[in-house]
C-alpha positions in Angstrom: 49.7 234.0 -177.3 50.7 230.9 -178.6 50.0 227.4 -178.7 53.1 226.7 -177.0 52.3 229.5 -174.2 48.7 228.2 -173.3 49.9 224.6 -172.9 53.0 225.8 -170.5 50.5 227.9 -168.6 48.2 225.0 -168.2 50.6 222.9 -166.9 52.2 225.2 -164.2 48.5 225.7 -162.8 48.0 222.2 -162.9 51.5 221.6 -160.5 49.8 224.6 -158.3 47.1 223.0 -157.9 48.7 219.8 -157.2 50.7 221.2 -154.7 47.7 222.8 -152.6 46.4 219.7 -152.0 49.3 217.9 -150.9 49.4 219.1 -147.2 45.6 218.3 -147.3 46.2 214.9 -147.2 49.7 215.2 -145.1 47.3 217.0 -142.3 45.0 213.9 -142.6 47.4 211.5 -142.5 49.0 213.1 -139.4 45.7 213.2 -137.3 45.5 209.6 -138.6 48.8 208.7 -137.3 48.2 210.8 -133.9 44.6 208.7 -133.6 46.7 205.2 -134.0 49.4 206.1 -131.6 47.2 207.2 -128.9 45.1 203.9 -129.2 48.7 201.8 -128.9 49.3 203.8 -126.0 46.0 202.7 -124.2 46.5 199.0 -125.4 49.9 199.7 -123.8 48.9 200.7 -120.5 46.0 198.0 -120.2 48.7 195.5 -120.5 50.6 197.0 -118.0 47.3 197.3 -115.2 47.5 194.5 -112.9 44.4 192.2 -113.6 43.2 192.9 -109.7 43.2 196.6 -110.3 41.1 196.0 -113.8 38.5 193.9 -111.6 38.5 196.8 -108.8 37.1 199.1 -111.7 35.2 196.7 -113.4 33.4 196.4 -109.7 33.0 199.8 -109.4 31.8 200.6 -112.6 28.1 201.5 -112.8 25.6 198.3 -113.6 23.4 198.5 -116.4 19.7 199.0 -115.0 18.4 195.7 -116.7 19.6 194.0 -113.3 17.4 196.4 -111.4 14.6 196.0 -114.2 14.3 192.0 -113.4 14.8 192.1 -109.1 11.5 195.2 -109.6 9.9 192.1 -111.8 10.3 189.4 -109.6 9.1 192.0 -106.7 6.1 191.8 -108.4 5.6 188.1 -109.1 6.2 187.7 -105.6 3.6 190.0 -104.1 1.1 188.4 -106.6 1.7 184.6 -105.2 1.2 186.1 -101.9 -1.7 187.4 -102.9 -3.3 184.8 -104.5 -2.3 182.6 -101.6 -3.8 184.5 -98.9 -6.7 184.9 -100.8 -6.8 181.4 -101.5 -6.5 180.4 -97.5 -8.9 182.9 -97.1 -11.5 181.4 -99.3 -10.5 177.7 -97.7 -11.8 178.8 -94.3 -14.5 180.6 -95.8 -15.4 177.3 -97.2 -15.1 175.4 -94.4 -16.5 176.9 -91.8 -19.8 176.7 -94.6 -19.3 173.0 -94.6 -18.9 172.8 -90.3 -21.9 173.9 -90.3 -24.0 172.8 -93.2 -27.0 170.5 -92.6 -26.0 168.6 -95.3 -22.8 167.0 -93.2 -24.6 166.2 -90.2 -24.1 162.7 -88.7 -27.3 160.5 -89.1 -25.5 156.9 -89.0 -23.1 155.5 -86.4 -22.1 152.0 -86.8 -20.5 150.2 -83.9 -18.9 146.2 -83.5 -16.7 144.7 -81.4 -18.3 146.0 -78.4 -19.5 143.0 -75.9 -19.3 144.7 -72.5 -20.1 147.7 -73.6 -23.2 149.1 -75.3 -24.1 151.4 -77.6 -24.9 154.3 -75.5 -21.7 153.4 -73.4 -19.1 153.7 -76.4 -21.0 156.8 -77.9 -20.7 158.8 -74.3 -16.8 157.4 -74.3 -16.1 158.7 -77.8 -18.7 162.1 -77.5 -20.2 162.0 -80.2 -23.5 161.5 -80.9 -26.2 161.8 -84.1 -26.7 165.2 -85.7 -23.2 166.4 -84.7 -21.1 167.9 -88.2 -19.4 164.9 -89.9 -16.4 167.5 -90.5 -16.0 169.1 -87.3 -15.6 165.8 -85.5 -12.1 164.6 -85.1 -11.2 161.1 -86.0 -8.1 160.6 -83.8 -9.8 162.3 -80.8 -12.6 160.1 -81.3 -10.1 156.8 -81.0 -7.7 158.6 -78.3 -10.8 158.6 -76.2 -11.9 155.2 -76.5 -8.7 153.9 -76.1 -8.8 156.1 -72.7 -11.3 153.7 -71.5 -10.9 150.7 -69.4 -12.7 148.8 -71.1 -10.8 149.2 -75.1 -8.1 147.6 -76.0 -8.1 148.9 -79.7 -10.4 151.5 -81.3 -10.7 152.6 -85.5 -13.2 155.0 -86.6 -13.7 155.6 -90.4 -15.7 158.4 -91.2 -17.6 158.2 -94.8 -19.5 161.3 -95.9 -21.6 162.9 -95.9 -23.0 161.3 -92.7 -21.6 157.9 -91.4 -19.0 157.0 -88.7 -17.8 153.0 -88.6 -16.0 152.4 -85.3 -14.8 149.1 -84.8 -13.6 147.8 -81.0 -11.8 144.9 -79.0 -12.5 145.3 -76.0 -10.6 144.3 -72.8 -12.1 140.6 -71.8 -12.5 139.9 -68.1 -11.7 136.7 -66.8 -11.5 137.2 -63.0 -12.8 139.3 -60.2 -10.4 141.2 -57.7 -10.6 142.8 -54.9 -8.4 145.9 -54.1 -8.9 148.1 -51.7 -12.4 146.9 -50.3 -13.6 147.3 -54.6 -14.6 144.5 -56.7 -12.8 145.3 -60.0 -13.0 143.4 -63.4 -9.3 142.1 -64.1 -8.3 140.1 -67.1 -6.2 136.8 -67.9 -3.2 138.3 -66.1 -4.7 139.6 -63.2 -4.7 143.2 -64.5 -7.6 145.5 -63.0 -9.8 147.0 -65.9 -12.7 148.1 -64.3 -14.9 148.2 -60.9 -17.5 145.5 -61.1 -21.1 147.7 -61.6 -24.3 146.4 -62.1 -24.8 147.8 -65.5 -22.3 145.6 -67.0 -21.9 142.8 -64.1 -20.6 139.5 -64.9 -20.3 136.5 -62.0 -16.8 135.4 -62.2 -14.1 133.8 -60.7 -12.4 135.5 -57.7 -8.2 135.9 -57.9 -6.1 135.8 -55.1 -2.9 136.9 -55.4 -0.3 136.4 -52.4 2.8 138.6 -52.3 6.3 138.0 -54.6 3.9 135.9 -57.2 4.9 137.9 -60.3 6.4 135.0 -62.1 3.0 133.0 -61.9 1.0 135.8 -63.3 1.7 134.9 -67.3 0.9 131.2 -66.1 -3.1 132.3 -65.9 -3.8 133.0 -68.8 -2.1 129.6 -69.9 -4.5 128.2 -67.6 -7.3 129.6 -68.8 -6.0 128.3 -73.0 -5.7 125.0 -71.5 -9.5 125.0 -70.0 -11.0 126.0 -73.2 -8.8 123.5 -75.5 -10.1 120.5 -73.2 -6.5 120.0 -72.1 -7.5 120.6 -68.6 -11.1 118.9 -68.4 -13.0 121.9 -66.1 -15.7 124.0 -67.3 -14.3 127.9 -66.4 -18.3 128.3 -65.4 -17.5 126.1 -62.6 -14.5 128.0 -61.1 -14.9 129.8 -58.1 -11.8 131.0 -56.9 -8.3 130.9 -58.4 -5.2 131.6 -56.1 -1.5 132.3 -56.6 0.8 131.5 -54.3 4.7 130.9 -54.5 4.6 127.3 -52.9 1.4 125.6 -54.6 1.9 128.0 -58.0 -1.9 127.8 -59.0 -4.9 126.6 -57.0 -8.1 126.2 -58.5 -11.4 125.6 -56.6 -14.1 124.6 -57.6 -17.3 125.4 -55.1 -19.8 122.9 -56.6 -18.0 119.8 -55.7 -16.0 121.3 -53.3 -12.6 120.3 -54.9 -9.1 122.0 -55.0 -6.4 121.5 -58.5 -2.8 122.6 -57.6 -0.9 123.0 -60.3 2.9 123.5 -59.6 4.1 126.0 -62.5 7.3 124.3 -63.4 6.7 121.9 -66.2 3.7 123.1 -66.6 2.4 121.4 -69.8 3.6 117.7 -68.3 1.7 119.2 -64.9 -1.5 120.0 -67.1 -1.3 116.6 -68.8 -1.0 114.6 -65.8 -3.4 116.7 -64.1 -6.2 115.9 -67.1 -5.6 112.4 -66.8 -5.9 111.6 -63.2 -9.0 113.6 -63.3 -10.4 111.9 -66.0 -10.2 108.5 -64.6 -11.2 109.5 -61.0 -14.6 110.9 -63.0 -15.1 107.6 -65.0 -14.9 105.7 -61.5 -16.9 107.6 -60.0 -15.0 108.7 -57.3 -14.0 112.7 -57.7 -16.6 112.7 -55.0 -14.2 111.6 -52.6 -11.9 113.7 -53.8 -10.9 116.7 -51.5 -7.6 118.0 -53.6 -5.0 116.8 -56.5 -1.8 118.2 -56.7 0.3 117.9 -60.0 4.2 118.6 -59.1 8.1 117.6 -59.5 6.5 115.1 -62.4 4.0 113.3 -59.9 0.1 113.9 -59.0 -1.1 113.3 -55.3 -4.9 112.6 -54.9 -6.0 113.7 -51.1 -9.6 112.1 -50.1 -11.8 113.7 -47.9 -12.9 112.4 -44.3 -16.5 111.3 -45.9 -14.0 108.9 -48.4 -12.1 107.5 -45.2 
């Protein structure tokens, strides 16, 4: 064989082999082709879905399980708080009820002021309380509701310092006039409201109030009665009172037992009454003569002086 004959033969199995290989890559390049069509046709077709129909099986689509991962987490965390806080209320009481009843808390100091009626023992049985109750189990507001219950407190503030003190602090309800309701002596203050039955415990001599009937209007005018006695406007000691009555004709009467004298005081212009009133009586006392005074009556801008029979 020649030279010539090997390179011919050579070359015609070189295009053989060529040519086997060609629909290889033809077959490739199909499946290719195929793989590229059928992904146009989906991107095709999602165009055409209607967005609410996308959503619909977006919805129904299985979740992933994280979601159900995190609500079994926070399960937990919340069944641990609730632990923790029962446990923690359940320790509180458990301390409490140590300290109710602990020696240590017991009440060994009660400090009391304001009180002038009333005494010690008095305001301790109105507030029940007493020495060697618990400082802790005692209430504070019940304490003051209960005193302000009382007929005799106008205002009531305990303070409780541990680990054994109680400060209570009182204004009481000052009586200025006796008064007589229902065949009972009561205690009634500077506008003739009742406060208490007159006892002999806490008894007190003072002046008796009368009141006759449609007087309400004159009531505010005793207690500026009783302001102008103790500013010297009106010159009578309140010692030397013995009665006080209301009426709606004279306004207010005052008598006073000792020298056997009556003050009307009419209660319109009652500071020019008051005034006039003051003066008259001061110059009847520097002559010497309120002795033959029966009554002096202070109205309509004018004071009348009425002597008794002895003066005549």
């Amino acid at each position: 064989m020649t030279l010539l004959g090997k390179n011919k033969r050579a070359a015609r199995n070189a295009y053989t082999r060529k040519s086997a290989r060609r629909p290889e890559n033809s077959e490739g390049e199909g499946r290719l082709k195929r793989v590229l069509r059928k992904i146009g046709g989906l991107l095709r077709r999602r165009e055409k879905t209607p967005r609410n129909e996308v959503r619909e099986r977006e919805k129904d689509a299985p979740r992933p399980r994280g979601g159900l991962h995190r609500a079994a987490a926070l399960t937990l965390l919340l069944i641990l708080a609730a632990g923790m806080l029962f446990g923690a209320c359940r320790l509180s009481l458990w301390l409490y009820g140590q300290a109710t009843s602990s020696s240590f808390f017991a009440t060994r100091h009660i400090d009391i002021s304001g009180n002038v009626r009333l005494t010690r023992d008095m305001v301790l049985e109105y507030a029940g309380i007493k020495e060697g109750d618990n400082c802790l189990a005692v209430g504070i507001s019940d304490i003051e509701r209960r005193l302000r219950a009382t007929p005799w407190v106008a205002e009531a503030s305990v303070k409780r310092l541990l680990p054994d003190r109680f400060v209570i602090r009182l204004k009481e309800r000052m009586p200025s006039f006796w008064v007589q309701k229902d065949k009972t002596l009561y205690y009634a203050n500077e506008r003739g409201e009742i406060i208490a039955p007159v006892e002999s415990e806490n008894f007190l001599s003072l002046p008796t109030l009368h009141l006759e009937a449609d007087t309400e209007a004159s009531l505010p005018y005793l207690a500026r009665l009783m302001t102008d006695m103790q500013s010297g406007g009106l010159p009578v000691e309140a010692s030397a009172i013995a009665s006080v009555s209301v009426s709606a004709a004279k306004g207010i009467e005052v008598y006073l037992e000792d020298r056997e004298l009556r003050l009307s005081i009419a209660t319109d212009d009652w500071a020019g009454n008051i005034a006039r009133l003051g003066v008259t009586l001061s110059d009847l006392a520097r002559r010497q003569e309120l002795r033959y005074v029966r009554e002096v009556r202070a109205s309509d801008n004018s004071v009348w002086v009425i002597l008794n029979r002895a003066a005549g």
